[in-house]
BAZA-127309 format. One line per 2 residues: their letters; for each residue z negated, y, x of C-alpha. Coordinates in steps of 0.02 Angstrom, whole numbers, plus 50000, padded with zeros to 5 digits. Layout:
<recs>
A	Z:Y:X ~ ...
</recs>
This chain:
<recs>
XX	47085:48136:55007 ~ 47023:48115:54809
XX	47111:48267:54714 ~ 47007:48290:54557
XX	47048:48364:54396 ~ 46937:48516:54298
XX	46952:48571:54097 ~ 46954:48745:54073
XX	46807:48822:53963 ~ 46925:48956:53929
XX	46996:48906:53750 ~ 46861:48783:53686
XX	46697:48915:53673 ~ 46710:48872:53487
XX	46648:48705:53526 ~ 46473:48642:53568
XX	46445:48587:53776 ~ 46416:48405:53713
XX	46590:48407:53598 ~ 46680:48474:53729
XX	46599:48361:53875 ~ 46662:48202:53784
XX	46816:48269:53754 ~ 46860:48330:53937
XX	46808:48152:54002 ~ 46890:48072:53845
XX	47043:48142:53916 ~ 47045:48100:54090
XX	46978:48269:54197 ~ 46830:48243:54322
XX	46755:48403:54286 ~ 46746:48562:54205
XX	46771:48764:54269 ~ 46655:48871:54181
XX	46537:49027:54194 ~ 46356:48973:54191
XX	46238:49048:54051 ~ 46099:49159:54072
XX	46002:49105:53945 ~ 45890:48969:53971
XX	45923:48851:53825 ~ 46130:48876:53829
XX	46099:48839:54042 ~ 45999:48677:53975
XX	46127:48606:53861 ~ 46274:48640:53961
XX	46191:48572:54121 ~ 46129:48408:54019
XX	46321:48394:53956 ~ 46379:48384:54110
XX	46267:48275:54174 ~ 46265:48168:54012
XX	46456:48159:54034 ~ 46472:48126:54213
XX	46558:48288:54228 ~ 46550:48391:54390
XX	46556:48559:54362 ~ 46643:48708:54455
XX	46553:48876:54420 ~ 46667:49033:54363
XX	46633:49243:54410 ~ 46759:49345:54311
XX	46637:49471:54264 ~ 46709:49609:54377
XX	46702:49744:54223 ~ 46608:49889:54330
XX	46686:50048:54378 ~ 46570:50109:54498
XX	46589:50017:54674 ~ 46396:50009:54716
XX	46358:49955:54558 ~ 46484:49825:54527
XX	46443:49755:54731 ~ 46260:49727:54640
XX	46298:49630:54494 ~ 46432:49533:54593
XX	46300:49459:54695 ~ 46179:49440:54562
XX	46303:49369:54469 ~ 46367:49237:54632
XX	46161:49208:54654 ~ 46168:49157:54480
XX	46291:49064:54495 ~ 46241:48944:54644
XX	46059:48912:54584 ~ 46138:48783:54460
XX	46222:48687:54624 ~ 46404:48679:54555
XX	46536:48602:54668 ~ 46582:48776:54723
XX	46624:48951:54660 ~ 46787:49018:54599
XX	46769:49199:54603 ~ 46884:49363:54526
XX	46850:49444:54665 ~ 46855:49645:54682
XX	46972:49744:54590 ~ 47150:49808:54607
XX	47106:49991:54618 ~ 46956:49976:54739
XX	46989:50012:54927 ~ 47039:49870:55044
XX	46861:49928:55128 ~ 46784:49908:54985
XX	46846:49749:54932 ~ 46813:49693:55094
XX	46652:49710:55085 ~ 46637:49601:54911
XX	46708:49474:55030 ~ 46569:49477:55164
XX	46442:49478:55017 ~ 46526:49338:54940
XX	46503:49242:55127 ~ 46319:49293:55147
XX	46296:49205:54986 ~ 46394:49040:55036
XX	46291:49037:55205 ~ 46134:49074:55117
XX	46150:48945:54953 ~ 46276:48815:55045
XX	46395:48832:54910 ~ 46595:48882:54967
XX	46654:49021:54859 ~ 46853:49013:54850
XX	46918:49186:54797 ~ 47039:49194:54648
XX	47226:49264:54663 ~ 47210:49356:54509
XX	47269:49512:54420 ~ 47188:49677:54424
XX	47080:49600:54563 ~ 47056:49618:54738
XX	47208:49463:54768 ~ 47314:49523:54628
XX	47480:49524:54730 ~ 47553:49416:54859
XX	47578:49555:54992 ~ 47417:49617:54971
XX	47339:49443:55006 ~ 47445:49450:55150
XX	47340:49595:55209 ~ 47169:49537:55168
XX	47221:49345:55255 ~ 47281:49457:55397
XX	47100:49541:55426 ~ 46978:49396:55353
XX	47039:49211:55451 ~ 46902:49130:55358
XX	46933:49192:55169 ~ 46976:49051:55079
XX	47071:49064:54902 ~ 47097:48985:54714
XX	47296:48985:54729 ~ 47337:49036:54549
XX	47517:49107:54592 ~ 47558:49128:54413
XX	47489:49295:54426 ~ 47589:49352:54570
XX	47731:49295:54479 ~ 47705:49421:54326
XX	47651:49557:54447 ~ 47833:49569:54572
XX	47928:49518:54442 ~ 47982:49372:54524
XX	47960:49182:54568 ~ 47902:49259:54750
XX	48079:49237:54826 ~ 48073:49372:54932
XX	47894:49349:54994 ~ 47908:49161:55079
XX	47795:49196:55214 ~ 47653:49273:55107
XX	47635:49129:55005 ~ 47651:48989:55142
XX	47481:49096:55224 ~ 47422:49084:55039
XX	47446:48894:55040 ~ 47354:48880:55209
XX	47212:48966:55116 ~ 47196:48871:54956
XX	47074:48745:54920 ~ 47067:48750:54754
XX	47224:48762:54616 ~ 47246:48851:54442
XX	47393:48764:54382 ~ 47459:48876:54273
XX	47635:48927:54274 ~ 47681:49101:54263
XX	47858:49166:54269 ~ 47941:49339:54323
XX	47872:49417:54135 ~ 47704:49348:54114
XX	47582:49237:54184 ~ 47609:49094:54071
XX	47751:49003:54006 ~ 47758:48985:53829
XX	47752:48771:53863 ~ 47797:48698:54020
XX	47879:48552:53976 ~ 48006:48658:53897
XX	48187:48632:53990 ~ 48204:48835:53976
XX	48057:48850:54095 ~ 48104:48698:54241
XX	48150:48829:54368 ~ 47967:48893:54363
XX	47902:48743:54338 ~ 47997:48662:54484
XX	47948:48819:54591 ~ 47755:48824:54553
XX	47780:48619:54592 ~ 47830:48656:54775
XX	47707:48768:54809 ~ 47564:48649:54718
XX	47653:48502:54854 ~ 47617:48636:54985
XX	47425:48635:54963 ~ 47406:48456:54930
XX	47497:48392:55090 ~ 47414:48538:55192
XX	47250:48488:55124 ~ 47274:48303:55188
XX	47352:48328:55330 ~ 47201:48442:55375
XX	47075:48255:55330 ~ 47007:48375:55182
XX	46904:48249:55076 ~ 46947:48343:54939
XX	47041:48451:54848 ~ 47038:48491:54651
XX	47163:48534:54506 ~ 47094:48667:54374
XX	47242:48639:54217 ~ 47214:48825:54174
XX	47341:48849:54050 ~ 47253:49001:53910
XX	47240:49028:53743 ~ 47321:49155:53637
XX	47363:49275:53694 ~ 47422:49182:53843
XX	47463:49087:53737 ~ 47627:49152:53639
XX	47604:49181:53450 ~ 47688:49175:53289
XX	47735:49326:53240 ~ 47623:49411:53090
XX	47514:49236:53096 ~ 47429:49259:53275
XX	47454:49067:53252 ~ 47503:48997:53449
XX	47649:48920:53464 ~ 47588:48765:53545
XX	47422:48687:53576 ~ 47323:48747:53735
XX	47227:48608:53730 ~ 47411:48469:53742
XX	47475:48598:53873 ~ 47323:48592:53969
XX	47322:48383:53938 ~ 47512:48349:53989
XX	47496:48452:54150 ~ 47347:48349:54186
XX	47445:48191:54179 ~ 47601:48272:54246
XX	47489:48322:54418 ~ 47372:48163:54418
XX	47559:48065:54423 ~ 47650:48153:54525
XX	47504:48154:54676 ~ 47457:47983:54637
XX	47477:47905:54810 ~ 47391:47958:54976
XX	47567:47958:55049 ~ 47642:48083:54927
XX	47785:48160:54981 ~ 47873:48323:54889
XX	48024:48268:54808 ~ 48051:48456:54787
XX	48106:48566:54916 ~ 48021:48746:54842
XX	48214:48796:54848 ~ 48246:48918:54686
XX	48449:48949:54651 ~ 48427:49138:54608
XX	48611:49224:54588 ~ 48634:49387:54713
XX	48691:49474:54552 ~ 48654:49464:54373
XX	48806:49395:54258 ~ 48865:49476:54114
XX	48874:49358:53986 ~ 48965:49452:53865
XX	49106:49489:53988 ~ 49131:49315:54037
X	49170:49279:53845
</recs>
């Protein structure tokens, strides 16, 4: 199995398709995650980037803005139609929304598979916030009704939405593992869904805990004979990204985080033989210490 390695779009709009095409490859990634434009001309030039590059491409739907179900069912599959005419390696989709029925999202899922049988391209759905995947136990429910939904495991949501590094909901995120095929490797943590800069010692433990469960999809995915499986570095800008205060300077450049975790990953999952060296264990104390009583 090849893993392969995709830039985020998200943080580098500033910068023209062909800039930001050399510099993806420059820096080692094998493709790129990105909407795809409507317009004609921007369609052309980020199309003949990629291809110019030797970038594949992975197409992005986060446009889930509408309020009204009907009409937001319509432009989701406008918007997935859209999406597949330009052939991308697959779809990562924001599917549904938080506040929508489990019906209702349900039904964005079977559009979502009418469109993969139709066009041929696999749409992965996104664990996401204020979507229809936006917390581990309510995956749980949607894996429990739909065998053949298939996911983008980007935990670090689920992390800032219980409050937790998922400690208490094992089981929910080993069926989430069986489901990925496709990673965000961010890391979130019990406050947010991105650490301030992973390579930070202050953030190992979520680090080391979004590790295990990264191991989890890779050796699943191999074990399985997948041919594939593919690494999105999807660390954000500000204000994912932490800021100065008074400055809305970030702290730390998206673009090193994004680059480090690239090399950290392609590394660590080098071999076809890889073997975790981390157990997914996380020490969490029963009871919070009182630091100023122990002085």
């Amino acid at each position: 199995m090849i893993i392969q390695f995709f830039c985020p779009r998200w943080g580098s709009e500033a910068l023209s398709w062909p800039v930001f095409c050399r510099q993806a490859k420059a820096a080692g990634y094998d493709g790129v995650e990105a909407e795809i434009p409507f317009l004609e001309a921007e369609r052309a030039e980020m199309l003949d980037a990629l291809a110019g590059s030797g970038l594949l491409m992975i197409g992005q739907y986060y446009q889930s803005f509408e309020r009204d179900f009907d009409q937001h069912a319509r432009q989701y599959e406008h918007y997935l139609t859209h999406l597949a005419s330009a052939r991308p390696l697959f779809i990562n989709a924001q599917t549904g929304k938080d506040y929508f029925t489990p019906e209702q999202n349900s039904i964005l899922f079977g559009i979502a598979a009418d469109r993969e049988a139709a066009t041929g391209i696999p749409i992965y759905h996104e664990t996401h916030r204020n979507k229809a995947l936006f917390a581990a136990h309510v995956a749980r429910h949607y894996f429990d009704r739909l065998p053949a939904l298939k996911i983008t495991a980007d935990f670090s949501h689920w992390c800032c939405v219980s409050e937790s590094l998922l400690e208490q909901q094992p089981e929910a995120v080993a069926l989430a593992c069986e489901r990925a095929y496709h990673i965000h490797s961010r890391v979130g943590h019990p406050q947010g869904p991105q650490v301030s800069d992973p390579r930070l010692p202050e953030w190992k433990q979520a680090l080391d805990t979004h590790l295990s469960w990264w191991d989890a999809i890779v050796v699943r995915r191999r074990a399985e004979g997948a041919e594939r499986l593919t690494i999105n570095t999807e660390f954000g800008p500000a204000p994912y990204l932490p800021t100065i205060p008074f400055t809305n300077m970030p702290i730390a450049s998206q673009w090193d985080i994004n680059v480090s975790m690239l090399h950290l990953l392609k590394q660590r999952y080098a071999t076809e033989t890889y073997v975790p060296t981390y157990n997914g264990e996380v020490d969490v104390e029963d009871e919070p210490r009182n630091l100023m009583e122990e002085d």
